[in-house]
C-alpha positions, 0 to 999 in steps of 0.5 A, a space after each residue: 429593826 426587823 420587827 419596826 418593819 413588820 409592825 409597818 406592814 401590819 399596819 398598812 394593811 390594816 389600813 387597806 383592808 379597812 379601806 376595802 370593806 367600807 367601800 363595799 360596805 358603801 356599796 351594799 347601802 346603796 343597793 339596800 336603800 333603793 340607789 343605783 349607781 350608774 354605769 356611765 363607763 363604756 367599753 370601745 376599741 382604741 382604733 374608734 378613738 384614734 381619729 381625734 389625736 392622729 390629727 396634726 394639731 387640734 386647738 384647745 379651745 375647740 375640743 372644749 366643744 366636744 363636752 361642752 355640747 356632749 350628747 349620749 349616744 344612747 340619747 341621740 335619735 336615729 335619723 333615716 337617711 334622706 333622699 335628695 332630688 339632685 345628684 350634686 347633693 346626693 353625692 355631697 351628702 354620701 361623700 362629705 356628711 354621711 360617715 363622718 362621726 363628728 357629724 351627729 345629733 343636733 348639728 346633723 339634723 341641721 346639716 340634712 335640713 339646709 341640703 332639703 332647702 336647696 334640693 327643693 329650692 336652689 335651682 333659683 339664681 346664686 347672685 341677688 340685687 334686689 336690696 341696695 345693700 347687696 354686695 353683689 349689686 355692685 356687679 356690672 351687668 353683664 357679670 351678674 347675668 353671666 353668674 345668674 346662670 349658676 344655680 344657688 344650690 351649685 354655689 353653695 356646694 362648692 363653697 361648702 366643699 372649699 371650706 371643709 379642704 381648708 379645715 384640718 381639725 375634723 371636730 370643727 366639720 360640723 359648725 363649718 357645714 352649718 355656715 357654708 351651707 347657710 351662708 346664702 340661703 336667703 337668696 331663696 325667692 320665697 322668703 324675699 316678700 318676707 323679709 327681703 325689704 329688712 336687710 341682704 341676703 346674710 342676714 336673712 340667712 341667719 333668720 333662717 338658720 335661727 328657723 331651725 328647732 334643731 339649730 337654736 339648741 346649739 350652744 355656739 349659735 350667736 357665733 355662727 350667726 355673726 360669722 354668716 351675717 360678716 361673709 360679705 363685710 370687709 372686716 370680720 371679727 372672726 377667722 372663720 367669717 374670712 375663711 368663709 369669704 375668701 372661699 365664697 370668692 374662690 368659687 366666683 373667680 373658678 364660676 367666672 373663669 368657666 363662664 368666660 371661657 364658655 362665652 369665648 368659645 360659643 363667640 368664636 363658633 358664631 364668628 365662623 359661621 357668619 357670611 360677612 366677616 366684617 360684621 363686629 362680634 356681639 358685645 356684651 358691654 352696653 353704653 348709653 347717649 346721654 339723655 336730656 333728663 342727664 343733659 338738663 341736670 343741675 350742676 350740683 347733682 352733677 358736681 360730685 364725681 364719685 357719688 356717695 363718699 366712704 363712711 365707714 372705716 375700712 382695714 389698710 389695703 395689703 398689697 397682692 401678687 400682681 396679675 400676668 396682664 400688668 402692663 404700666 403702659 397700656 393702664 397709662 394708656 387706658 386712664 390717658 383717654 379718660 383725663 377731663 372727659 364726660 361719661 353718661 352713667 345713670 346718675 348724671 355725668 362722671 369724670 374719670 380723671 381731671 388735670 389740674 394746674 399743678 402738674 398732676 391728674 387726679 383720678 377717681 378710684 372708679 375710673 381707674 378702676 375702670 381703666 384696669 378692668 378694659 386692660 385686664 381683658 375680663 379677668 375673673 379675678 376683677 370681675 368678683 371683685 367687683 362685688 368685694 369692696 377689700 379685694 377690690 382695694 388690694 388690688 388697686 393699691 398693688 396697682 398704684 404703687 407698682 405704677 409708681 415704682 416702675 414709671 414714676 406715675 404717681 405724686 407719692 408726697 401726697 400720699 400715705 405708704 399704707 394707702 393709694 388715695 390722697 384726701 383732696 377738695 374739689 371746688 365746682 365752678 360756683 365755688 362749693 367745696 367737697 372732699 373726695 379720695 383720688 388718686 394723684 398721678 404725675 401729669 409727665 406719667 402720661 407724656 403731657 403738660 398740664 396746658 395740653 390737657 387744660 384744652 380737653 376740658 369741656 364747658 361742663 367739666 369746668 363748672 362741675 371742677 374748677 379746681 382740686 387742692 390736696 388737703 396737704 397744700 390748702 394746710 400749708 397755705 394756712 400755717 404760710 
């Protein structure tokens, strides 16, 4: 046995020695026919490795990035540092890019060429309307001009440091950098006559971005782009176009919140100084008379009470906390003064809420959504969302059905739990028909009968309503 075993031994090594000659054999070949065999194995302390797993939790997918998109160090070319006229931008640059080692290469340059944009360019207003399909023309007046006074590069710095606290994966840094830098970098004035009149302000800012040598050599490209051109859209393909959203909107609410207050503050030092204390404090909503052109308009450019009907589909409404100024009654109240009464907009005559023999008021979303906002007593989170239709619906919904738990108000057998509205169909006074989604309110919610509220109607509001039929009742009828 003991001399199987020594064979065994002898054989082994055998093996290994021959292994060992012919690779240094394979070796000497090599360097004798003119190859070199790279050294591409680097030696580095294990503390500058050790960022990347003290990490909580790093998803697969996008340490896939890191050798997806590898770039040499030895490769890369040394950037000098850039020096920037703004203070806020200097300070962003030294805090949030400057040391961060996931920010190299390609993604740096971009970063360093969005900040020079907005250090020579963005002392411009951080809210644009002049293209229709801006969001951010949905603004009243006064907010827009209260927001007009924030400068772009302002804005999007604070968007920017937003995204960054809300990510915990330091590999991702640099692709969030690049979108919260970019998102609104459209607004520029300069490239309005351009390219203004093909689109808003996101997807100007992807043709922007796409602008950037440096930006095109990124493999990722076509997602940064969508997550940019998706930040005012209310369904997004990708978390991080919501991400990117909901801190732009932080950033609005934190602007308008400052603003108001401001506002506040200067209102009551004029207050003080006036001799009369009589004289009413400067408003700051502006109400028009109507005008004859208004009183001289068709009925059917009269007729339709919410303008142009929603087309496309949107996501359910999710129901929110609700804000510290809900009162049901004072929003009873303010939607009460609005049943079957007029108001002069620039596109003709409005109603706001219309009663019907059926015992119920039908209220448009606007007009409640007016109503909610003389009650909110300027909130800032309902003045943004003026300019986001999705949280504009969220809190509508949240409103609706906690009207409807606490006081009954609302004829909820017309309408469906994931939503507030009810498709119904008004008829005009010359029998033409149309659909709208309204709201159905409970005509008791309001302490009134429908005779009572049938005398409030005007001339007018009888010929633009003459009736509003839910679309469950005209489908009953017809099955009858």
């Amino acid at each position: 046995m003991k001399e199987l075993f020594d064979a065994a031994a002898i054989i082994g090594a055998g093996f290994v020695a021959g292994a060992a000659w012919n690779f240094f054999r394979l070796g000497a070949d090599k360097e004798r026919s003119g190859m070199v065999i790279p050294k591409s194995i680097k030696e580095k302390p294990l503390a500058d490795a050790s960022w990347f797993w003290a990490e909580a939790v790093i998803d697969f997918r996008e340490i896939a990035k890191i050798w997806r998109e590898f770039e040499s160090e030895q490769t890369a070319v040394p950037v000098l540092r850039p020096a920037f006229k703004h203070g806020e931008i200097e300070r962003f640059f030294s805090e949030m890019i400057e040391k961060r080692r996931t920010i190299k290469s390609a993604r740096k340059t971009v970063i360093v060429k969005l900040l020079k944009m907005l250090d020579e360019e963005g002392d411009c207003p951080s809210v644009v309307k002049m293209n229709p399909l801006e969001a951010e023309g949905k603004f009243p007046e006064d907010t827009f001009s209260m927001l007009a006074t924030i400068p772009l590069y302002q804005h999007t710095l604070q968007v920017a440091r937003k995204c960054a606290a809300k990510v915990n994966q330091e590999v991702m840094l640099p692709d969030i950098f690049i979108v919260s830098l970019a998102h609104d970098i459209g607004k520029i004035p300069s490239y309005h006559d351009r390219m203004y009149s093909t689109g808003d302000h996101p997807l100007i800012s992807a043709i922007i971005l796409n602008g950037i040598t440096e930006y095109g050599s990124l493999a990722n490209r076509d997602e940064l782009d969508k997550i940019i051109r998706e930040h005012h859209l209310i369904k997004a393909d990708y978390p991080l176009s919501k991400m990117l959203k909901q801190c732009d909107q932080a950033v609005r609410k934190e602007e308008l919140a400052v603003l108001i207050g401001e506002a506040i503050e200067r209102d009551k030092t004029s207050t003080k100084s006036r001799d009369t204390a009589s004289k009413n404090p400067v408003s700051i909503t502006v109400s028009e008379k109507p005008t004859a052109k208004n009183a001289a308009a068709t009925e059917d450019q009269q007729s339709h009470p919410l303008g142009e009907l929603e087309s496309q589909e949107f996501p359910d409404p999710v129901a929110q906390k609700l804000p510290p100024w809900f009162d049901a009654e004072t929003i009873l109240s303010a939607i009460k003064k609005r049943i079957n009464q007029l108001e002069a907009t620039p596109k003709g005559q409005r109603w706001s809420a219309v009663s019907t023999n059926l015992e119920l008021v039908f209220a448009n979303p606007d007009g409640l959504w007016a109503a909610i906002k003389e009650v909110s007593g300027k909130d800032p989170d309902i003045l943004a969302a003026d300019a986001d239709e999705g949280t504009k619906r969220d809190l509508l919904y949240t409103i609706v059905w906690e009207l409807s738990r606490v006081k009954d108000a609302i004829a909820t057998e017309y309408v469906s739990g994931k939503y507030y509205t009810t498709k119904a169909t008004i008829v005009t006074g010359a029998g033409k028909g149309f659909t709208a989604l309204l709201v159905p309110f409970r005509a008791k919610a309001f302490g009134e009968n429908s005779t009572t509220l049938e005398v409030l109607k005007s001339p007018l509001l009888k010929k633009m309503v003459r009736e509003i039929k839910p679309k469950q009742v005209e489908v009953e009828t017809c099955a009858i």
